[in-house]
C-alpha positions in Angstrom: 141.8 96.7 88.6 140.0 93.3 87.8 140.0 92.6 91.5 138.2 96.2 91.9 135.7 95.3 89.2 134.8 92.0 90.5 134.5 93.9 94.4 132.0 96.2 92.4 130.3 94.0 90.3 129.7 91.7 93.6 128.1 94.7 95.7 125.7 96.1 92.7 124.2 92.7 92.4 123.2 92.5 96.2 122.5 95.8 96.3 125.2 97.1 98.9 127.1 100.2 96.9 127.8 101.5 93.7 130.4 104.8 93.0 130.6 108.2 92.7 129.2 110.7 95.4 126.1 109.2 95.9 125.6 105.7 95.2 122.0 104.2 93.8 121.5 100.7 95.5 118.5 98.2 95.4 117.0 95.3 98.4 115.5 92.9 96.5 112.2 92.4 97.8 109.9 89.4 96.4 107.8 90.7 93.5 105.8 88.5 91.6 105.8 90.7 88.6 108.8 92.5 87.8 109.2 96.4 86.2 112.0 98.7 85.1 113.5 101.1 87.0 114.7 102.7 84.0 111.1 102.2 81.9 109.6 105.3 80.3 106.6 104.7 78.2 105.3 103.0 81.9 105.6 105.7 84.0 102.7 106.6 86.0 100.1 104.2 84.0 98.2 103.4 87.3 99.0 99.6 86.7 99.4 97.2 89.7 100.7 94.4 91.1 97.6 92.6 92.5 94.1 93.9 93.5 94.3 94.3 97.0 97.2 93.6 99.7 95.7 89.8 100.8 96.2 88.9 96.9 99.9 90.0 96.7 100.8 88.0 100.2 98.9 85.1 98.4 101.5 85.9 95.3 104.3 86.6 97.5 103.3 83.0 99.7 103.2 81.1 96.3 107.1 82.2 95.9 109.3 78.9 96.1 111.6 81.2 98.5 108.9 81.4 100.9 109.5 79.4 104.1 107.2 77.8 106.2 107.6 80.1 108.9 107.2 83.0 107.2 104.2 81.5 105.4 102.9 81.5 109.0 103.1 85.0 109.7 101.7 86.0 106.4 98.3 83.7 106.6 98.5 85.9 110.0 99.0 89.2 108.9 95.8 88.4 106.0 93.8 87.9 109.2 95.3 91.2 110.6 95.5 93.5 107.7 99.4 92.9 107.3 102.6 92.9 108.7 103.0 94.2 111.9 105.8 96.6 113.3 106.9 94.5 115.6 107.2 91.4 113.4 108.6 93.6 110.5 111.6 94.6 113.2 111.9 91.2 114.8 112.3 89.8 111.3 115.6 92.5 110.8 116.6 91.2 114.2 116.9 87.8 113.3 118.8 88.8 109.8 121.1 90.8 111.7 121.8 87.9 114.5 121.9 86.0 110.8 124.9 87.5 109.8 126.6 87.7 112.8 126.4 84.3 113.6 128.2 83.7 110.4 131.1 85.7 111.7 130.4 89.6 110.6 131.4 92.1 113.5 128.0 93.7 115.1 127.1 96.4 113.2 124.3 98.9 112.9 121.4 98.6 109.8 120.7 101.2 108.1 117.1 103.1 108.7 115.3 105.2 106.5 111.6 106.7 108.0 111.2 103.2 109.6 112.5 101.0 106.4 115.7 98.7 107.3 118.3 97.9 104.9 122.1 97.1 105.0 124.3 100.3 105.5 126.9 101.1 103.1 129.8 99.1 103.3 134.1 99.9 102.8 135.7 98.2 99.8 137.8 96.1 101.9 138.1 92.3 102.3 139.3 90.0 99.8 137.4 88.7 96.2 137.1 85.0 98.3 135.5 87.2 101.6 133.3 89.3 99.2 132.1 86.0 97.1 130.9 84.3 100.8 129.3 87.7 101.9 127.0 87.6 98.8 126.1 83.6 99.7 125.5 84.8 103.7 123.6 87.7 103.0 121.5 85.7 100.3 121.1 83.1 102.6 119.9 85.6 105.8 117.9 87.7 103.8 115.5 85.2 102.0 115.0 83.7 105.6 113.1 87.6 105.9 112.2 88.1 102.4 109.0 87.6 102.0 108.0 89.1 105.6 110.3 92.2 104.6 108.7 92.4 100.8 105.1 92.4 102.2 105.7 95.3 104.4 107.1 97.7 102.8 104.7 97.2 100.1 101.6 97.6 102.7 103.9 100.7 104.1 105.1 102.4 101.1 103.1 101.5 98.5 99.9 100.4 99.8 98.3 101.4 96.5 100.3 98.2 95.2 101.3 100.4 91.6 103.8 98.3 90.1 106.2 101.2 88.2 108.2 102.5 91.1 108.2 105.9 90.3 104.5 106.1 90.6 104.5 104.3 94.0 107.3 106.2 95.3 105.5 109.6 94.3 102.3 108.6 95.5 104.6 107.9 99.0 105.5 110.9 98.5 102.6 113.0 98.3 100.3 110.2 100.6 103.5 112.1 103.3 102.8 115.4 102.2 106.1 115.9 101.3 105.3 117.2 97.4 101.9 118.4 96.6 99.1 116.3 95.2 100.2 117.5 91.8 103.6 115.5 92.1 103.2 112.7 89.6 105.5 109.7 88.5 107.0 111.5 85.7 108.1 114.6 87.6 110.4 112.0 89.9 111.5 110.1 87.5 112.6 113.6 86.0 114.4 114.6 88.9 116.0 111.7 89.7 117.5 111.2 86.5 118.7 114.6 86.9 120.3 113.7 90.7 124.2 113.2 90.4 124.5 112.7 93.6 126.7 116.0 94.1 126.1 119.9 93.2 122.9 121.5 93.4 119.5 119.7 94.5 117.2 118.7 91.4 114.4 117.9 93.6 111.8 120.9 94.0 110.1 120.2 97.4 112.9 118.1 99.0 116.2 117.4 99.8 117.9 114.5 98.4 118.8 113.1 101.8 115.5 113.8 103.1 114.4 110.9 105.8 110.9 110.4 104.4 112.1 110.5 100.6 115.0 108.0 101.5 112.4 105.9 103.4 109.8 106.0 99.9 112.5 104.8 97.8 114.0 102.3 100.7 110.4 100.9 100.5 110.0 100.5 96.9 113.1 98.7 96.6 115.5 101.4 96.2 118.1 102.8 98.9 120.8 105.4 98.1 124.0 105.9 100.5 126.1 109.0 100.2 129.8 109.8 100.4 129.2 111.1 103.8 126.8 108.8 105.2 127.9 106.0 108.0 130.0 103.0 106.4 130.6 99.5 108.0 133.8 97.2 107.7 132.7 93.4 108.0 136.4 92.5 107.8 137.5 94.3 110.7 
């Protein structure tokens, strides 16, 4: 049982799985200013993060975690209007080849409407091969973090709103996947109200729907189901 709690305990603080049917996970992404998933009296208060995107990279580029490389791309992508698709997906490349390099078996990331993330992984390995996963996949991912951080924020929440229920419903409805009279507080509603099993809360989508999974994936959230693919790094 203590083993089990330390697995779990390891995988919620990077973000890889949680329990029950449906398991709420989050991919840090660099934020200069931080705000509460769980926050109530903020919700949908039309406050942001910086005034325009070319402020937040200049936030985001101020990070101690920023390398020099990726410093490069982002003085780039404020000559370009952001982060392109192509350096957005060569940037998971490189994380992938990352971890593998560090001795993880190939394995497939997950995708959601365009947004890349680790898949769900199987409680296996031991407490010693969970503790050196955390330390690679720290290491991997800030080598990307701030390229990764800067496009999902120009992708799904280009409106830079710093409660993420607000810039997951305006994703939301900018997708035409709620009506324009979806606000903040009606997802953060419904979500509290998601179990993860039984019936749907959500009115004008499915839980597992690709363009709400991709929202979320962008705002830092990223939920994996009982029945969605798992990967064993200790094959």
């Amino acid at each position: 049982m203590r083993f089990a709690a330390t697995v779990l305990a390891i995988a919620l603080s990077i973000g890889l799985a949680g329990c029950g049917n449906s398991e709420a996970t989050s991919q840090a992404t660099p934020s200069p200013s931080s705000s509460s998933n769980n926050s109530n009296s903020s919700t949908g208060n039309g406050q942001r993060i910086a005034g325009s995107l070319n402020d937040y990279i200049d936030q985001v580029m101020a990070l101690k975690t920023t390398s020099d490389q990726q410093k490069k791309i982002l003085q780039q992508a404020k000559q370009n209007g952001g982060i392109t698709v192509s350096q957005y997906e060569q940037a998971w490349s490189n994380f992938k080849a990352c971890m593998t390099s560090r001795g993880y078996p190939n394995f497939k990331l997950a995708q959601y409407n365009g947004i890349y993330s680790m898949p769900g992984l199987d409680f296996t390995g031991t407490e010693e091969q969970w503790n050196a996963y955390k330390a690679n996949y720290d290491t991997c991912y800030n080598s990307i973090k701030a390229i990764d951080g800067v496009y999902v924020m120009q992708v799904g929440n280009p409106n830079l709103y710093s409660d993420p229920y607000e810039a997951v419903a305006d994703c939301l409805r900018r997708s035409e996947t709620v009506p324009n009279t979806y606000t903040a507080k009606d997802l953060q509603r419904e979500m509290n109200e998601d179990q993860g099993s039984g019936e749907n809360p959500y009115q004008y989508f499915d839980r597992k729907n690709a363009t709400f999974r991709g929202c979320k994936a962008a705002n830092g959230w990223t939920t994996t189901y009982a029945d969605d693919e798992r990967v064993n790094l200790w094959q």
